[in-house]
C-alpha positions as a Markdown table, in Angstrom:
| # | Residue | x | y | z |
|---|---|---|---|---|
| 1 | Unk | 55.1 | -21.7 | -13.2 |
| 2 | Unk | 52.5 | -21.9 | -15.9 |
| 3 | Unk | 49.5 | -20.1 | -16.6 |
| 4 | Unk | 47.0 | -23.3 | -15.3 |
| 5 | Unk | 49.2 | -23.8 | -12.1 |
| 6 | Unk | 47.9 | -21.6 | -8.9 |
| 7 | Unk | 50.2 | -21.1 | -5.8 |
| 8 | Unk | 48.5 | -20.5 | -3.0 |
| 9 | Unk | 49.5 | -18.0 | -0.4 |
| 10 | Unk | 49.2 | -18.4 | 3.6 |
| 11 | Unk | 46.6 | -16.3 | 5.0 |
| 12 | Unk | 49.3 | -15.0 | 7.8 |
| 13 | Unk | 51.5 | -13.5 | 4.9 |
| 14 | Unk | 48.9 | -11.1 | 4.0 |
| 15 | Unk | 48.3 | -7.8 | 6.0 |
| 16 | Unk | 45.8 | -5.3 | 5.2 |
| 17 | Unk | 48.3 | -2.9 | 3.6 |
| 18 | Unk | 48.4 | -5.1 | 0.4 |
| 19 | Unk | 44.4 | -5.3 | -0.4 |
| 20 | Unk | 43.9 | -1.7 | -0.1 |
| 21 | Unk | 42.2 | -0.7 | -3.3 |
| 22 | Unk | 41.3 | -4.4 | -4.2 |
| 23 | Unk | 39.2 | -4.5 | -7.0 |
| 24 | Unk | 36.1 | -7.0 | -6.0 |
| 25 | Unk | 36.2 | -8.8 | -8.9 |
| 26 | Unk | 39.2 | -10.5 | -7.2 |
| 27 | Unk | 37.3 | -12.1 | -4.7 |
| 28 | Unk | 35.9 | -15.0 | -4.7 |
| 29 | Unk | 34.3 | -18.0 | -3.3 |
| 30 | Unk | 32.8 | -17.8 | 0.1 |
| 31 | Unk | 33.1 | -14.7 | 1.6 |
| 32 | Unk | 34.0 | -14.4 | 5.7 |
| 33 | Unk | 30.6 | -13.0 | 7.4 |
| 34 | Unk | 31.2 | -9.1 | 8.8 |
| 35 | Unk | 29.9 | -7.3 | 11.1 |
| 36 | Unk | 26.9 | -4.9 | 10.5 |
| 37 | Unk | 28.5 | -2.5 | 13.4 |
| 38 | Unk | 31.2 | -1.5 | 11.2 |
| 39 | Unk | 29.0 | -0.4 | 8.4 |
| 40 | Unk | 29.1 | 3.5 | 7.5 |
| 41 | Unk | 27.5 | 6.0 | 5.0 |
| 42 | Unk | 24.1 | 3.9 | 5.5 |
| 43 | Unk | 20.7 | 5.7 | 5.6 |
| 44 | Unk | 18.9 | 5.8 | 8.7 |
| 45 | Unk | 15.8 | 4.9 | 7.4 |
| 46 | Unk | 12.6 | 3.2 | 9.0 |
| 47 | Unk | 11.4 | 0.0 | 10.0 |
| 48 | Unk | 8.0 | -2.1 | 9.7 |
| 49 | Unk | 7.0 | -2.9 | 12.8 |
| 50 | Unk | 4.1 | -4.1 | 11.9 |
| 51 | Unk | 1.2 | -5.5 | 9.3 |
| 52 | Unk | -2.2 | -6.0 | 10.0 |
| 53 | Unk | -4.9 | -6.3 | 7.1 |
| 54 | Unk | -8.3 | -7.0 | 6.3 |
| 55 | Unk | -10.5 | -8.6 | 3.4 |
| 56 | Unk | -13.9 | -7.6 | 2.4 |
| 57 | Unk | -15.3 | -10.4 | 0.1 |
| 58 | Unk | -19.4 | -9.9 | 0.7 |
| 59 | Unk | -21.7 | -9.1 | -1.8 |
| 60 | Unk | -22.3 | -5.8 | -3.5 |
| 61 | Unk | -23.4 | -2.7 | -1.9 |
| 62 | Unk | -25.0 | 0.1 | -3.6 |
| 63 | Unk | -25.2 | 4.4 | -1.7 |
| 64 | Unk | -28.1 | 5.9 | -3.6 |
| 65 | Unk | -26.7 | 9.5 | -2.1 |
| 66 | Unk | -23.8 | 12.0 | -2.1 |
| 67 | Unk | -23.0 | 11.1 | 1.6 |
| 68 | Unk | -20.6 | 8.8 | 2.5 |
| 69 | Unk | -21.2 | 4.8 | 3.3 |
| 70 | Unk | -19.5 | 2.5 | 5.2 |
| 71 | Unk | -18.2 | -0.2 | 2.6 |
| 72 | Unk | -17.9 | -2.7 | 5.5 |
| 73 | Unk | -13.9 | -2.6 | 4.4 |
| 74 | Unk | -12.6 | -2.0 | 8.3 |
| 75 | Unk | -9.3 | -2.9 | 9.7 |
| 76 | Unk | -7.5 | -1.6 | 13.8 |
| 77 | Unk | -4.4 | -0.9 | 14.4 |
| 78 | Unk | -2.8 | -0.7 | 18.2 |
| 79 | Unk | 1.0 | 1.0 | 17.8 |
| 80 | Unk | 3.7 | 0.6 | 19.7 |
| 81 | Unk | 5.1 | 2.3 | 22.7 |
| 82 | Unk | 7.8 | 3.6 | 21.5 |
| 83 | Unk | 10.0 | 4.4 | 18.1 |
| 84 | Unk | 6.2 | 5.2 | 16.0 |
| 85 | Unk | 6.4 | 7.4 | 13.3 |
| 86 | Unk | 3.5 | 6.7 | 11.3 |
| 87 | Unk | 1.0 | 4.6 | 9.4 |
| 88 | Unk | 0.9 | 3.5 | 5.8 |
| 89 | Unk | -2.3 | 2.4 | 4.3 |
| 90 | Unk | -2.6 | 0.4 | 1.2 |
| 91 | Unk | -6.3 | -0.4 | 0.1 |
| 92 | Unk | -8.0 | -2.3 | -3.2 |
| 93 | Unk | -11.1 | -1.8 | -3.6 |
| 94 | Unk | -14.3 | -2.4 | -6.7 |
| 95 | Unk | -15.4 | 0.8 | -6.7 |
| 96 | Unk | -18.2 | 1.7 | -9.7 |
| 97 | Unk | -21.5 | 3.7 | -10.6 |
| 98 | Unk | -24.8 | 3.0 | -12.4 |
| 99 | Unk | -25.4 | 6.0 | -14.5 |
| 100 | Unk | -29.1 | 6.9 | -15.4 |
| 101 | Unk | -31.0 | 6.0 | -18.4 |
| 102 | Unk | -30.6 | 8.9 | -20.0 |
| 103 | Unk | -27.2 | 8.1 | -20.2 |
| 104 | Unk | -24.7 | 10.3 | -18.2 |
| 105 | Unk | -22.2 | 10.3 | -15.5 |
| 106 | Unk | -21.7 | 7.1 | -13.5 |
| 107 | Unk | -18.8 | 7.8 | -11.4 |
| 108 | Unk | -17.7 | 7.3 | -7.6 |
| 109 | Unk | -15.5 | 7.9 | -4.8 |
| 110 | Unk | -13.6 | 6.0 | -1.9 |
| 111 | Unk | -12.8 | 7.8 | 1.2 |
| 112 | Unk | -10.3 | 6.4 | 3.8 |
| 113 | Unk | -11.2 | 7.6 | 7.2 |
| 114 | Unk | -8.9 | 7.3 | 10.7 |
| 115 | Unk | -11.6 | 7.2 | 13.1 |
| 116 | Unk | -13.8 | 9.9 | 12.2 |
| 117 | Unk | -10.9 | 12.1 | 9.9 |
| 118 | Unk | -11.0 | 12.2 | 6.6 |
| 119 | Unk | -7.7 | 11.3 | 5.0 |
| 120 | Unk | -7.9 | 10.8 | 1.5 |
| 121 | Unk | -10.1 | 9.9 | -1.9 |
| 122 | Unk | -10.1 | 8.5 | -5.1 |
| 123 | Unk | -12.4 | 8.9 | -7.7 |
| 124 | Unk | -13.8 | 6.3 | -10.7 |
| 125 | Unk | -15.9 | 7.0 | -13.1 |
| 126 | Unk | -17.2 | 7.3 | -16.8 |
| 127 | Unk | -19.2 | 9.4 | -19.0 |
| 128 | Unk | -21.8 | 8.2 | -21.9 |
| 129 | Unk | -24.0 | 9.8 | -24.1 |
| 130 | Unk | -27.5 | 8.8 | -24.4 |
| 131 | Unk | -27.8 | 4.8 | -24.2 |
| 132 | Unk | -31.6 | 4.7 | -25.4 |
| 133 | Unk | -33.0 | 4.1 | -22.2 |
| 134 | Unk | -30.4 | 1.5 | -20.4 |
| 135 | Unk | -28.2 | 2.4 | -17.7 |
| 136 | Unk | -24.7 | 3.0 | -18.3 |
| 137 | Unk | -22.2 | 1.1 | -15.7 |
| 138 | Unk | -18.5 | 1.5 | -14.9 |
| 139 | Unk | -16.6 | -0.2 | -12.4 |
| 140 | Unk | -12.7 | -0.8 | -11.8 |
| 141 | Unk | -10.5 | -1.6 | -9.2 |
| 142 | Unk | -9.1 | 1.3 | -7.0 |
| 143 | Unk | -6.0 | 1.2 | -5.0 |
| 144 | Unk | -5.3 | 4.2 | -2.7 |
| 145 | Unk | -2.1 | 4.6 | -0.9 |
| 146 | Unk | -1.6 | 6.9 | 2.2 |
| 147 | Unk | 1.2 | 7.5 | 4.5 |
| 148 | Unk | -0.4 | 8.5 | 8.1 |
| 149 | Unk | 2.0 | 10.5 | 10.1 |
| 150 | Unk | -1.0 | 12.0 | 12.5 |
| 151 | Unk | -1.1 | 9.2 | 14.7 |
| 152 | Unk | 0.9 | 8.9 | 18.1 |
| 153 | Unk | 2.6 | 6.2 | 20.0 |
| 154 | Unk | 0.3 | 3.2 | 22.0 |
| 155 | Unk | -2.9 | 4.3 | 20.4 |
| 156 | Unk | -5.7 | 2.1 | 19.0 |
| 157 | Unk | -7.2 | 3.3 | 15.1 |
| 158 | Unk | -9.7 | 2.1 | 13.3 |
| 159 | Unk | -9.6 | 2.8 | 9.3 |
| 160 | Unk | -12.2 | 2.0 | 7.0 |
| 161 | Unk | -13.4 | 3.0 | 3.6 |
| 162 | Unk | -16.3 | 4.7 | 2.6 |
| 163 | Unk | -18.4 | 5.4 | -0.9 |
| 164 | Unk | -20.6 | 7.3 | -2.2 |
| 165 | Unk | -22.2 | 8.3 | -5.9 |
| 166 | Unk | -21.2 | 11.6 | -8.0 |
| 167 | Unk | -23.3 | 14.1 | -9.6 |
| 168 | Unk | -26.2 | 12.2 | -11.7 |
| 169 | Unk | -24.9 | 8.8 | -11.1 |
| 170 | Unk | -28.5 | 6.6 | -9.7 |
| 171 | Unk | -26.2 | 4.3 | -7.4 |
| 172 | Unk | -22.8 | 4.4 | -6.1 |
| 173 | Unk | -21.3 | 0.6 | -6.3 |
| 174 | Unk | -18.9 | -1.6 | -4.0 |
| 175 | Unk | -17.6 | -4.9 | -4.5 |
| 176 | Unk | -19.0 | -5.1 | -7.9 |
| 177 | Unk | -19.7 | -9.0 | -8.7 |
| 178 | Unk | -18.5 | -9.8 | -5.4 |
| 179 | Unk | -14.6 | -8.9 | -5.8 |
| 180 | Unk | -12.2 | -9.1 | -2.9 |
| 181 | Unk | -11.1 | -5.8 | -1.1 |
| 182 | Unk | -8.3 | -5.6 | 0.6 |
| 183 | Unk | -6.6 | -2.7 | 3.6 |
| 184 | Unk | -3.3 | -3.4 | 4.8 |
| 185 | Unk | -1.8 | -1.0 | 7.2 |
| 186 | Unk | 1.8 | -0.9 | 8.2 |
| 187 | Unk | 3.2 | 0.9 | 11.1 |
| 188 | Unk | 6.7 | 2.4 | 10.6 |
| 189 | Unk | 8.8 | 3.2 | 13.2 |
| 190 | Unk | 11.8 | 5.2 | 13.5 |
């Protein structure tokens, strides 16, 4: 037989004893389907059960103080009966300050709340010298990322974000020129 010719070989005259060890690159074509049931040596990992998400596209909003305000960024989240494990909450947001005019600090921070706990922050800011009477402004987008495992099974939570100003900043800014911010939450199960 030469090299180009290929003889072909009656599935029934193979038995499993002569592929053991097979390298793959010997296979070839389309592939049989398998069952996932025979699978081992795989991670148990977790599953998304589900997404829900929310946009905030309004104009900007400006927290004169060091307390906490409601951005208006909300989103609920009902999970399921059974196999919860947790939450994971992704969030954007244009989060900035106006610093003073003698120059200064203009900084922030966004606060993701479950109800009325306090998860997590992130800060923004900047620092300039004196700006000969003109106020100093930095903005950027935040993202914040948070996996919730204090929630329980067939429960209803709101999350939201909150801001508020730093040290001498004059205002605390969100949604600078009108931006889109986003929360997703996922739930993932067991």
């Amino acid at each position: 037989m030469s090299q180009t010719e290929v003889q072909l070989i009656k599935s029934s005259s193979v038995v499993d004893g002569d592929i053991v060890g097979m390298s793959s690159s010997k296979l070839s074509g389309a592939l049989p389907a398998i069952s996932g049931a025979s699978l081992t040596n795989l991670p148990a990992g977790g599953k998304f059960k589900q997404i829900v998400g929310a946009v905030y596209s309004s104009g900007i909003s400006y927290n004169s103080t060091s307390t906490y305000a409601d951005t208006g960024l909300t989103c609920n989240i009902t999970t399921s009966a059974s196999g919860h494990a947790g939450v994971l909450a992704l969030v954007s947001g244009a989060l900035g300050g106006i610093g003073s005019t003698s120059g200064g600090e203009s900084a922030a921070i966004m606060n993701l709340v479950r109800d009325s706990t306090e998860l997590t922050f992130v800060s923004n800011g900047s620092w300039a010298g004196n700006v000969s009477g003109q106020q100093v402004s930095g903005h950027n987008s935040q993202s914040l990322i948070f996996y919730d495992s204090g929630t329980s099974a067939s429960t209803t939570y709101t999350y939201k974000v909150q801001f508020k100003k730093t040290s001498d900043t004059v205002n605390a800014t969100w949604n600078n020129y009108n931006g889109r911010s986003l929360i997703h939450l996922i739930e993932v199960g067991s």
